[in-house]
N, C-alpha and C positions, 0 to 999 in steps of 0.2 A: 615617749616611754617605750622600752622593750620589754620583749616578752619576759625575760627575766626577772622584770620588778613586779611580776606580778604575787599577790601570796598566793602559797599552797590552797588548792581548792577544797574546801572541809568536807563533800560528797562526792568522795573518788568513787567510779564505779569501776572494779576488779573482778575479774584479769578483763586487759585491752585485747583484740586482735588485730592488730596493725597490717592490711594486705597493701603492700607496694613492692614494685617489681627493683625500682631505680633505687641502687645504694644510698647516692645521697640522698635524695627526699627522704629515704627510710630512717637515716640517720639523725635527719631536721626532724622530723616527725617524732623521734623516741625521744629528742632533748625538748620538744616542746612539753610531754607527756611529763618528763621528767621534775621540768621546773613547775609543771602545774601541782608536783605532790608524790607521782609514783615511782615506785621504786622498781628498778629493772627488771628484776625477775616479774613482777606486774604485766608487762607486755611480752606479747608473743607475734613474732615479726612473721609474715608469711610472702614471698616472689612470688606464685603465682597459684592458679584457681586450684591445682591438687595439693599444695601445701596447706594453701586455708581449709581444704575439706579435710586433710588431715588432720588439722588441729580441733576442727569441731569436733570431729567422731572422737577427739580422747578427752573434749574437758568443755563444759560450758562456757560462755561468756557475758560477761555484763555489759558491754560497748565494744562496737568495733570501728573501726576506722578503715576505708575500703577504698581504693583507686580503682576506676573503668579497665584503661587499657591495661591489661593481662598479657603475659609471653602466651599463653595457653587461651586463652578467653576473653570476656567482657564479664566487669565484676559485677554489672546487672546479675550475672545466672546465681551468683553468687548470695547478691542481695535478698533475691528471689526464698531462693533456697531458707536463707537465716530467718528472712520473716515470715515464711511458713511453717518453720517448727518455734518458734518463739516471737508474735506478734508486737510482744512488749520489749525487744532488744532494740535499742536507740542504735542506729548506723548513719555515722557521716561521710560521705564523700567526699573527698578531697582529691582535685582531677581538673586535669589540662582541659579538658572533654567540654565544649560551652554550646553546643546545636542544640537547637530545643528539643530532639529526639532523644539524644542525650542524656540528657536535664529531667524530660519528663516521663522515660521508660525509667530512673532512677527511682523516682518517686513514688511512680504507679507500683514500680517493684518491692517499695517498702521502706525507699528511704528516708531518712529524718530530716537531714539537713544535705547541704550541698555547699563546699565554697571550693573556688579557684584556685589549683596551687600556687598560682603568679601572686596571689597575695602574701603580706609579708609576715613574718612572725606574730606580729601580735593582731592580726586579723585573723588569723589561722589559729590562734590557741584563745581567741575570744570565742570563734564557734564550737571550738572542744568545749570550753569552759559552758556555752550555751546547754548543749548538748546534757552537759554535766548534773544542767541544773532544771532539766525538763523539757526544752526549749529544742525549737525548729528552726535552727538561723538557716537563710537562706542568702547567699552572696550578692549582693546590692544588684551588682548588673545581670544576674539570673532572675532575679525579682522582678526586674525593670522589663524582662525580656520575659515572663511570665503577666504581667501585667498589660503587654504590649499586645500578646495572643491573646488575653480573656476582653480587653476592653480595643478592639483594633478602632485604629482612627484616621483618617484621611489627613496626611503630613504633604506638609508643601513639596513643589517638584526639586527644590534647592536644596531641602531638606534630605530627599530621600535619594537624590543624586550623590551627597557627600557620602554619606553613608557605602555608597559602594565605592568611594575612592579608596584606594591604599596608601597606608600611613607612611611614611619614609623608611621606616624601620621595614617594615610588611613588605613594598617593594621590593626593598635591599637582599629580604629574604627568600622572595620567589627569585630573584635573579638570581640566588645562589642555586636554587631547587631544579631552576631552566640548566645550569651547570651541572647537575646528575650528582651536590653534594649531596650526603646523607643527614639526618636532623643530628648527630654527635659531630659531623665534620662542619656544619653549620656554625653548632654553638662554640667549637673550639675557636673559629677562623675569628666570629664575630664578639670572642671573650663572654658568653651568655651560658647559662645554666642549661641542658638539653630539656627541660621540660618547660624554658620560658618560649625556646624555639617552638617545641612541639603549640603551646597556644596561641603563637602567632600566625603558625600553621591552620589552626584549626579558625582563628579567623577570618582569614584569606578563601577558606574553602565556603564560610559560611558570608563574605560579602559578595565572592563571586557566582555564588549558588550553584557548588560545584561539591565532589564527595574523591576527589581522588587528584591526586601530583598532576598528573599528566594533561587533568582538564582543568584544573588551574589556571597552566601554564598558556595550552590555547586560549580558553576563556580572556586572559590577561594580553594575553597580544591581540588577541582578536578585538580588544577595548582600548589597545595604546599605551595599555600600565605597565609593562617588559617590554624591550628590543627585544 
């Protein structure tokens, strides 16, 4: 089933603030909003952390919907800010972003829920829809990886050796990265969305226990996983 068969959600909460920098995401994001009910003027789209603040200081909102990475910022400061003058304003994150730093400075900052853009339409408009309806949805494998920090547990050496392997695809794309492509000249070459690269990216840095391209790239030769 796609998102479109879903009915109209009967507790719309208006107007949306929708902060995403990326056209297209921003444009998936207003048609999900769309087919759940709302009507366009409804949402108010903002690229980046001075547009959102400018849209707060002229009008309230009932929900927002918020991405991390910013041209300008991190949409935590963001988060931060909304749930300090209105504790009661539901915000979901929708964001490439999967580090537990991430995930958990999101939360602590006031967030409601959290899911992964890589998920598909109707995953992504089930946690609006969640959202909608009181609800904390939290993305399965942020759950998993929340669960993993609250209760840690001693995993076999096989176990916890795969886990740092890289996937074919992960490979593919650090060896473009070792190439000095950029994440839009990655995702063209490889026919991928620039924000499915970008979370590839982000979990390459989080098996190799690394925070940057360039120690990636070591870290990965230095293991045998790139020429």
């Amino acid at each position: 089933m796609s998102a479109d068969t879903f009915p109209a959600e009967s507790s719309l909460l208006a107007p949306v603030l929708l902060v995403e920098d990326e056209p297209l995401i921003r444009r998936r994001l207003e048609s999900l909003l769309q087919q759940l009910g709302y009507a366009s003027d409804a949402v108010v789209s903002a690229a980046s952390l001075h547009e959102a603040r400018a849209c707060l200081a002229r009008q309230p909102f009932a929900l927002a919907l918020v991405d991390l990475g910013l041209p300008d910022g991190s949409g935590i400061d963001l988060i931060h800010s909304m749930h300090a003058t209105d504790p009661a304003l539901p915000i979901l994150v929708i964001s490439a972003w999967s580090t537990e730093d991430a995930i958990l400075a999101a939360l602590r900052a006031g967030a409601t829920g959290y899911v992964l853009k890589e998920r598909d339409d109707m995953e992504v408009a089930l946690s609006i829809r969640s959202v909608l309806r009181g609800g904390a949805p939290i993305d399965p494998f942020i759950a998993r990886r929340i669960i993993d920090e609250l209760h840690p547990r001693t995993r076999p050496q096989a176990e916890a050796s795969t886990n740092e392997t890289l996937s074919p695809r992960e490979s593919e794309i650090l060896g473009l990265v070792a190439q000095g492509l950029g994440n839009r000249e990655i995702a063209e070459q490889l026919i991928l969305s620039r924000y499915t690269v970008e979370c590839h990216i982000k979990h390459i840095y989080r098996k190799l226990a690394v925070s940057s391209r360039t120690r990636a790239i070591n870290e990965a030769r230095s293991r045998g996983l790139i020429g």
